[in-house]
N, C-alpha and C positions, 0 to 999 in steps of 0.2 A: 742795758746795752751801752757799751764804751763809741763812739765816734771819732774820726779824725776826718782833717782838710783836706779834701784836692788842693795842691798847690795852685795849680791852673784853675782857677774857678771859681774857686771855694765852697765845693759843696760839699755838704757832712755824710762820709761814710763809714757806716756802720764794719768794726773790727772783724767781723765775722758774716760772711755771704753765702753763699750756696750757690756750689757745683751743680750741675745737672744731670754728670756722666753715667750714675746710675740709677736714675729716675727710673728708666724704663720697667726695671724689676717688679716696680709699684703697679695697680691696677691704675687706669685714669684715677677714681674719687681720692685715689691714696695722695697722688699725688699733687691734685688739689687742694685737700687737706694740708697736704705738706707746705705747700709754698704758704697758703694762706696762714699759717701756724708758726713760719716765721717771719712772714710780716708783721703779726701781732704781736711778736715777741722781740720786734725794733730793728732787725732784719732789713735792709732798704737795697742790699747789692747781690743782683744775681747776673749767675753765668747763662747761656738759654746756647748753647752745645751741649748737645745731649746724642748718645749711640745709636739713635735710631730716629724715628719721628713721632715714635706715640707719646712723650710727655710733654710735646709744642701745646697743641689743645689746650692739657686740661691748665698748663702752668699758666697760657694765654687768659685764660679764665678768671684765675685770682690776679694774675696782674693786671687785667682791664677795671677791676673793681677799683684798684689804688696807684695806678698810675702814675700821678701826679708825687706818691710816696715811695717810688722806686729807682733804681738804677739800675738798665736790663745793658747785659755787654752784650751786641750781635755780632753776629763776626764776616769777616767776608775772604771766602776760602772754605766753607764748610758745604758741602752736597750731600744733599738728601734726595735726590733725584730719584734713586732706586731704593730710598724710605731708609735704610742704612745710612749711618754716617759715610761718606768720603770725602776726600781732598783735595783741593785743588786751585791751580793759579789761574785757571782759566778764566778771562776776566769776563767775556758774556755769561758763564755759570755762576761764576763769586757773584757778579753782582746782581742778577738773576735772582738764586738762592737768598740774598741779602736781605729783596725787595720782598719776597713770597715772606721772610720771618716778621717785615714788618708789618704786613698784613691778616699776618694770622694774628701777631699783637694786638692790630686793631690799634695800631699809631701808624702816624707821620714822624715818627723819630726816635732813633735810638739814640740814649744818654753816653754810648761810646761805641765808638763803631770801629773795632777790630780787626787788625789786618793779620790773617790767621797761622798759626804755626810755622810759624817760618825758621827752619832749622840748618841750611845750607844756604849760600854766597848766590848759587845758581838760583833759588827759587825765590830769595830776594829781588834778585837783579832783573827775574819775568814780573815780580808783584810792579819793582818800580817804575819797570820802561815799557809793562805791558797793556796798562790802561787801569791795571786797579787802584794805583797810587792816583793817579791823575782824580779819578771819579771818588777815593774817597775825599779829597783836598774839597773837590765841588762841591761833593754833600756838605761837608763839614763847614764851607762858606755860606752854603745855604739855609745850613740850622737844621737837615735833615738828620748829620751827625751831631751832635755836641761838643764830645770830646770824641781825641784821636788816642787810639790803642793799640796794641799788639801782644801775639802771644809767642813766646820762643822758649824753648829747651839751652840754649846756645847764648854765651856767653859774647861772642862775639857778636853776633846777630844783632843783640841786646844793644851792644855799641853800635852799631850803625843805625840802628831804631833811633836812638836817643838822639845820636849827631843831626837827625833830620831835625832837629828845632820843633817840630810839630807834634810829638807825643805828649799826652797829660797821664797816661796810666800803662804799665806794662804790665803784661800776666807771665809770670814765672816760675817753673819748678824751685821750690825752697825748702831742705829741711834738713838736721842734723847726720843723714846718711850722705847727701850730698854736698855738704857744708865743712868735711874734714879741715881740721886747722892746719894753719901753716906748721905748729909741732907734732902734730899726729905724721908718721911717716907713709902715711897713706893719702894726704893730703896737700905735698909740695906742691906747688904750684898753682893747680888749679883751683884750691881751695884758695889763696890768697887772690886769685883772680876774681873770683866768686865774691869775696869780700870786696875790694876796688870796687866792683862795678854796684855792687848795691848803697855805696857810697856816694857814685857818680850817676845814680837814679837820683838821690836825693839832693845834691847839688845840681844837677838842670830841672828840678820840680818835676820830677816825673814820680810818681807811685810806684808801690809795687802793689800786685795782686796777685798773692798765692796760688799756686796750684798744687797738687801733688804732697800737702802737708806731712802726712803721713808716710808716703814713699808706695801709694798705692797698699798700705796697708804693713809693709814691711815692720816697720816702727812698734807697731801693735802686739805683736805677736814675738816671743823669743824665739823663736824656731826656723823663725825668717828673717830678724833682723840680724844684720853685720857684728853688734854691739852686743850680743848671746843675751838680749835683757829685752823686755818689751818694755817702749814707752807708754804712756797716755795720751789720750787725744787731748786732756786740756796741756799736759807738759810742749807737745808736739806746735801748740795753737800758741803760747807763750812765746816758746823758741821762736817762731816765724815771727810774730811781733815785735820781739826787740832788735830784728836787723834793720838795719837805718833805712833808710826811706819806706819803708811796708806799711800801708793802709789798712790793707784788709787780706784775711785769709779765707779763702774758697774750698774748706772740704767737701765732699761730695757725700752725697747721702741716697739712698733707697728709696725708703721713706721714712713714717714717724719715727722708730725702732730708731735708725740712724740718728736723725733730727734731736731726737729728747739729749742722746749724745753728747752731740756737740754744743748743743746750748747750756749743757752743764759748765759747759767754761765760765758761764757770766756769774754765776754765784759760788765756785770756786775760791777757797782760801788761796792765799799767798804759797802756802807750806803745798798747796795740789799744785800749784803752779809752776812752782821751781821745776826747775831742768837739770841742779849745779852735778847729777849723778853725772849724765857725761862725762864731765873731767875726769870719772874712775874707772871710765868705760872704754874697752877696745876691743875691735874688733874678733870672733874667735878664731880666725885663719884668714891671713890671707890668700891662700890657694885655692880653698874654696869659696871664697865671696867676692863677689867683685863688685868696688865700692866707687866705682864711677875718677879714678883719681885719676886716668890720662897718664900714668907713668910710662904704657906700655904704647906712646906713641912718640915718633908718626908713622903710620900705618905706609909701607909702599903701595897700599892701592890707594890710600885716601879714605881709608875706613874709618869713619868716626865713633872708637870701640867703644867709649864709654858711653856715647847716647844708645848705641847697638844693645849692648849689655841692658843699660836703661828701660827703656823701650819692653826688651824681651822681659826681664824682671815683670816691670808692671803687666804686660799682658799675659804673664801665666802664673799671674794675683786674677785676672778678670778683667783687665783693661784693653775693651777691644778696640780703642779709640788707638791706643799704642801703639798695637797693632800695623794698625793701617799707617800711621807715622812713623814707622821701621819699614815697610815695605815701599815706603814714597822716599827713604833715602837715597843718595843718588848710588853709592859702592856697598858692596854686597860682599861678605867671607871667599874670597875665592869662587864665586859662581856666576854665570851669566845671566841676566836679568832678560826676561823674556814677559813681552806684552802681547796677550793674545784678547784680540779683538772681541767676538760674540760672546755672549756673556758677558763678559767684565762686569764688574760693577760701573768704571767708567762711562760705558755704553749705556748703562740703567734703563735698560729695556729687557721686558720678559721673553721668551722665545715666541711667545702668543703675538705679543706687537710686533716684534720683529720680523715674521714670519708677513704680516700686512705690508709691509713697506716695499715701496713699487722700487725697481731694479738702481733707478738714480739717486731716491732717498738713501736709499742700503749703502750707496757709495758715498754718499754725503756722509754718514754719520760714522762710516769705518774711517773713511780719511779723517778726521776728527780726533776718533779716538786714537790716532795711529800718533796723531800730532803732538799730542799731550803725553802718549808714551812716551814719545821721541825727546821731549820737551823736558821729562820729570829722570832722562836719564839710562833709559832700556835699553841695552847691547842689541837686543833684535826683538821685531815687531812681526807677530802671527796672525792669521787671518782666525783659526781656527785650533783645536788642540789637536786634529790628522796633522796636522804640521810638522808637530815638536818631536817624531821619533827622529824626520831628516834631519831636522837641524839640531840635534843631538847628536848625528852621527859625524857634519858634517864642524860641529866643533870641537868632536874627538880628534 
């Protein structure tokens, strides 16, 4: 296994970490297996975001054995409330949620503690002034955090991340679909912004940490990728390593099946590794592929098309995490965003709980939920889905 520096810090992280996005597919022993399989195989950096809540357990498992050999990103912004992933700035649930990951751990501390997908100006501006910024600075003085992180889709994001002086590691979508050159004519602009900034991770000593290597699988397969060619997972693993500042890459795995994979990279000739086919590679339509390049803005509503596009790509490859970070954007295709209370997953409570809760509670937790609607962006807030044929009619 190849290692590199934290700038901040100087601790040795391993090139190659593990995703947890799709753990859940595995039975628990899988997934045990699995984490413990790359840590024996020099594995030291993992993500512990995962789609749901059954791979906390068993993955808590093998990291309690080697602890002192690991590097776990927690994130703060992630709700499992209703055992599902969801989202959120809510800072008594971020940090809530936070506390609960560290004690399924079975630590007092996570080695970076992540301030979570933040993809919009708005959902920064509640992380900073709403209490979650504040509480991670405290952990982080008190050696609860270690180092300070973040994860974003968003390029700009990324610069105000960095400008806070306080980051050691950013988590990042990176890979040759979203990396268009400044001569590819699919890639004016944003591509060379793409480049700047991963320049300007590694002049303020920030990292980068892979996400999304592959493009959520797009890369893999001819059929899906932009470039009518399927990469490799080691070419794909290469590519993300040689952009400037990048530590480590995070693809995501199942289980072993997955795992054996990706650790083909480490014994990998030079001649697997290469990526130079790129240069001979273009896209086979641009009318039917949409390769995230921002030509087609700016949107008059404020639609960020290409994360929109992004987003929708990855979730219908299987990524429900994507999902739900397209549906927590704050502008939507021409339609009205509508929050309705019971049920939600916001609420994460079953109709069984719900049904117990005395008449004041019921109001406490709808107001609540209504807030964070309101909060994350929603044209209008419902109590119920009897609701939504009025106010359908009455937004005709």
């Amino acid at each position: 296994m190849e290692y590199r520096v934290l700038p901040h810090g100087g601790d040795k992280i391993s090139v190659i970490g593990l995703g947890a996005g799709s753990l859940h597919e595995s039975d628990p022993a899988e997934i045990e297996r699995t984490v413990e399989a790359a840590i024996e195989a020099g594995i030291n950096h993992f993500d512990y975001v995962t789609t749901n809540d059954k791979p906390f357990e068993p993955m808590a498992c093998a990291f309690r054995r080697h602890r002192d050999e690991v590097h776990l990103q927690v994130h703060l912004g992630a709700d499992y409330r209703g055992h599902a992933y969801a989202w959120t700035t809510d800072p008594d649930v971020a940090i809530s949620e936070f506390e609960q990951r560290l004690r399924t751990l079975g630590t007092d501390y996570a080695d970076f503690g992540f301030i979570h997908c933040i993809d919009e100006d708005a959902d920064l501006d509640r992380v900073m002034n709403g209490g979650i910024w504040d509480y991670a600075l405290r952990q982080k003085q008190a050696g609860v955090i270690r180092h300070l992180g973040f994860s974003t889709h968003s390029v700009r994001i990324a610069r105000r991340l960095i400008a806070t002086g306080e980051m050691d590691l950013g988590m990042f979508s990176l890979n040759p679909v979203y990396d268009y050159t400044d001569e590819s004519e699919y890639g004016k602009g944003e591509a060379s912004d793409r480049a700047a900034l991963y320049r300007e991770f590694e002049r303020a000593g920030v990292g980068i940490s892979v996400m999304k290597p592959f493009a959520g699988g797009q890369l893999l397969d001819a059929a899906t990728s932009p470039f009518g060619r399927a990469l490799t997972r080691v070419q794909c693993i290469r590519y993300a390593l040689d952009r400037p500042g990048v530590l480590i890459v995070l693809p995501g795995v199942r289980g072993m099946a997955d795992f054996d994979q990706i650790l083909a990279y480490v014994d990998a000739i030079p001649a697997e590794r290469d990526y130079a086919v790129l240069a001979d590679l273009a896209p086979e339509s641009r009318a039917a592929t949409c390769v995230y390049c921002n030509h087609c803005q700016p949107c008059p509503r404020g639609i960020q098309i290409g994360t929109v596009n992004k987003y929708y790509d990855l979730a219908r490859l299987g990524d429900e995490m994507a999902a739900e970070h397209c549906h927590n954007l704050g502008a939507h295709a021409g339609a009205t965003s509508v929050g309705i209370i019971e049920g939600s997953s916001e609420m994460a409570l079953s109709e069984a709980e719900y049904a117990v809760l005395d008449e004041v509670r019921r109001e406490e937790v709808c107001a609540r939920v209504a807030s964070v609607f309101r909060a994350a962006g929603a044209d209008a807030v419902i109590r119920t889905m009897a609701e939504l044929p009025a106010l359908a009619r009455q937004a005709a």
